[in-house]
N, C-alpha and C positions, 0 to 999 in steps of 0.2 A: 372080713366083710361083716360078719355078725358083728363085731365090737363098734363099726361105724355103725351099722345100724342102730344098736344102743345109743351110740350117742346123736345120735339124730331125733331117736324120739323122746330122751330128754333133752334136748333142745327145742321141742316141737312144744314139750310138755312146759316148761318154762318158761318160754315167750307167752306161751297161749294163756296160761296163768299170771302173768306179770299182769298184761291186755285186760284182765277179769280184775283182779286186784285192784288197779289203778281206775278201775271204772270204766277204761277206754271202752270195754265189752259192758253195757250196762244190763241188768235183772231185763228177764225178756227178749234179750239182741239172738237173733237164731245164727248159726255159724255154720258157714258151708266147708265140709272139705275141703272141696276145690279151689275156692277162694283163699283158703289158710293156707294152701297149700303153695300156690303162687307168689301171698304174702310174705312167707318165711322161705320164700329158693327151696321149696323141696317135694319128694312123691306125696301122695295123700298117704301113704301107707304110715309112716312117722306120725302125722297128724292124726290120724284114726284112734292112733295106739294111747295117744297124749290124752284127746278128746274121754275115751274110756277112763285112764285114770281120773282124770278130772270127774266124769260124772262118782266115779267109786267115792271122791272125796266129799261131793256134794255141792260141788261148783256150776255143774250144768245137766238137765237132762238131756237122755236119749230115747230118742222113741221114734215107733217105724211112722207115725202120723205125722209129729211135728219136727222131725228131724234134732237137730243138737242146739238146744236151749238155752245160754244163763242162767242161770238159776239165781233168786232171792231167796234170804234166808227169812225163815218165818219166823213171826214175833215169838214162837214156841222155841227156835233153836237158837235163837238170839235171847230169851232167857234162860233156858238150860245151861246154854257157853257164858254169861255171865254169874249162874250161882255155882257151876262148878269151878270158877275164877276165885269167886269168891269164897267157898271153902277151903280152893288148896291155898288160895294166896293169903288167906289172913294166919292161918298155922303157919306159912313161912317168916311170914315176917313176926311173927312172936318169936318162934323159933328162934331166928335171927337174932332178935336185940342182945346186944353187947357180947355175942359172940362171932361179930363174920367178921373174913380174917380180914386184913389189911389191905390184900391186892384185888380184894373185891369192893372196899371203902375206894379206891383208887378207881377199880370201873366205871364203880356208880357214880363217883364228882363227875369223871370225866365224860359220862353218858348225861347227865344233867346240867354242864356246861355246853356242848351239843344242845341240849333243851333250848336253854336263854338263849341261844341263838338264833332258834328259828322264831320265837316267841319277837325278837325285832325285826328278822327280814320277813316274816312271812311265809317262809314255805313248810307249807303244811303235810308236805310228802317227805322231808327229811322228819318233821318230826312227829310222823306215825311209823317211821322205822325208828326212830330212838324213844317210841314210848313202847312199842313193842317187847324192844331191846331190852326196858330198864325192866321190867316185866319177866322177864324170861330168866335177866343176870340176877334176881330176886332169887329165883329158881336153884340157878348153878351155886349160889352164892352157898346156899343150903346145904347141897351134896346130895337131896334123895333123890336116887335117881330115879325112881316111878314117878316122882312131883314132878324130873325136867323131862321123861322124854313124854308126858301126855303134854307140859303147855309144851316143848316144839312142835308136837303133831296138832296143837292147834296154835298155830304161832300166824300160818295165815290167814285163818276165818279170823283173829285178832287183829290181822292188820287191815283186813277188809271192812272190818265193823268200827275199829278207830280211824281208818281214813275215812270213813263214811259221816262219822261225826263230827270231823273235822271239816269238811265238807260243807257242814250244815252249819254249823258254829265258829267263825274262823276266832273267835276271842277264848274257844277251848284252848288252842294250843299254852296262851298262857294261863289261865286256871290248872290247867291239867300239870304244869310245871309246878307252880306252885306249892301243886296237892302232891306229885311227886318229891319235891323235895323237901317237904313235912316229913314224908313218911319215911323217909332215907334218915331224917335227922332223930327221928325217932329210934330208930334201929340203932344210930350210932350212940346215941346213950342210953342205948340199954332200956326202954319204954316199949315192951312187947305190944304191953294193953293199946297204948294209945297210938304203936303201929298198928296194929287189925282193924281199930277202928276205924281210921283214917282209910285205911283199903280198901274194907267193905262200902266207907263214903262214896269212896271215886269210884268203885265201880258200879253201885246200887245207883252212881250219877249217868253214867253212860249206858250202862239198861233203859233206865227211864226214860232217855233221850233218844233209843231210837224205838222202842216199842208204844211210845207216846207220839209219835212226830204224824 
């Protein structure tokens, strides 16, 4: 019984975050138990527990006035999560040039072939999970494990704030390729310098974009 129960409230926890993510729950949307709880086939209890995680991460408030909140991230934590991107990620990709191995030169084509793809259909929800993605495999590619497990613990406020921009800008998705596969090409011969810069570019680009919007 306990181990259903675990898996019930992360399933509660997961749907209810996907919903946040995807904007379906937009900054402000208040969220009843009850209702989530009918939505997903289950008790509230599951729900309740998710809800709490979710506010621990910073997705929604809780409060005995206004009950369970969305939360918007503020122009303060939408800079902070862009210069801490921007520090660990411009060291990685110096780090990187002309020494990541082969089966991570492998990832990254095939994660930026993904890219050009959505850059001609259009969907801008595949390619905030493959700019996320190419972000992260930047990470692993490296090996420090401090550098990948803080960007997965922020792997979702990243994809909330690049779906968001994408959102706003549907001709990012190709910019944003483009500047990804610069910065990949960089890396692959060995051009530290003019990977970091290019990083710090693209993300000092999508700070501005939404803390200016």
């Amino acid at each position: 019984m306990n181990a259903q129960r675990a898996l019930l409230k992360d399933r509660a926890y997961e749907q209810i975050k996907e919903l946040i993510l995807n904007w379906t729950f937009t900054p402000g949307t208040f969220l009843s138990e009850r209702r989530l709880a009918a939505q997903l086939g289950m008790s509230k209890t599951p729900v309740r527990s998710a809800l709490e995680r979710l506010a621990n991460e910073g997705f929604v408030t809780i409060s005995p006035q206004q009950g369970v909140v969305v939360r918007e991230f503020s122009v303060e934590e939408i800079v902070d999560l862009f210069d801490i991107r921007i520090a660990l990620e411009t060291f990685v990709v110096k780090s990187l040039a002309n020494r990541i191995d082969e089966a991570y030169v492998e990832k990254l084509e095939e994660n930026l072939d993904g890219q050009l793809e959505t850059t001609i259909n259009g969907d801008y929800e595949r390619a905030t999970v493959l700019d996320t993605d190419f972000h992260v495999l930047l990470c692993q590619a490296l090996g420090n494990r401090e550098i990948l497990r803080t960007m997965v613990h922020l792997r979702d406020k990243l994809y909330r704030v690049v779906y968001r921009v994408l959102q706003y800008n549907r001709q990012r998705i190709a910019t944003s390729y483009e500047e990804h596969r610069k910065i990949a090409g960089a890396i692959f011969t060995g051009d530290g310098e003019t990977a970091a810069r290019l990083v710090q570019e693209h993300l000092e680009w999508g700070k501005q974009a939404l803390v200016t919007r």
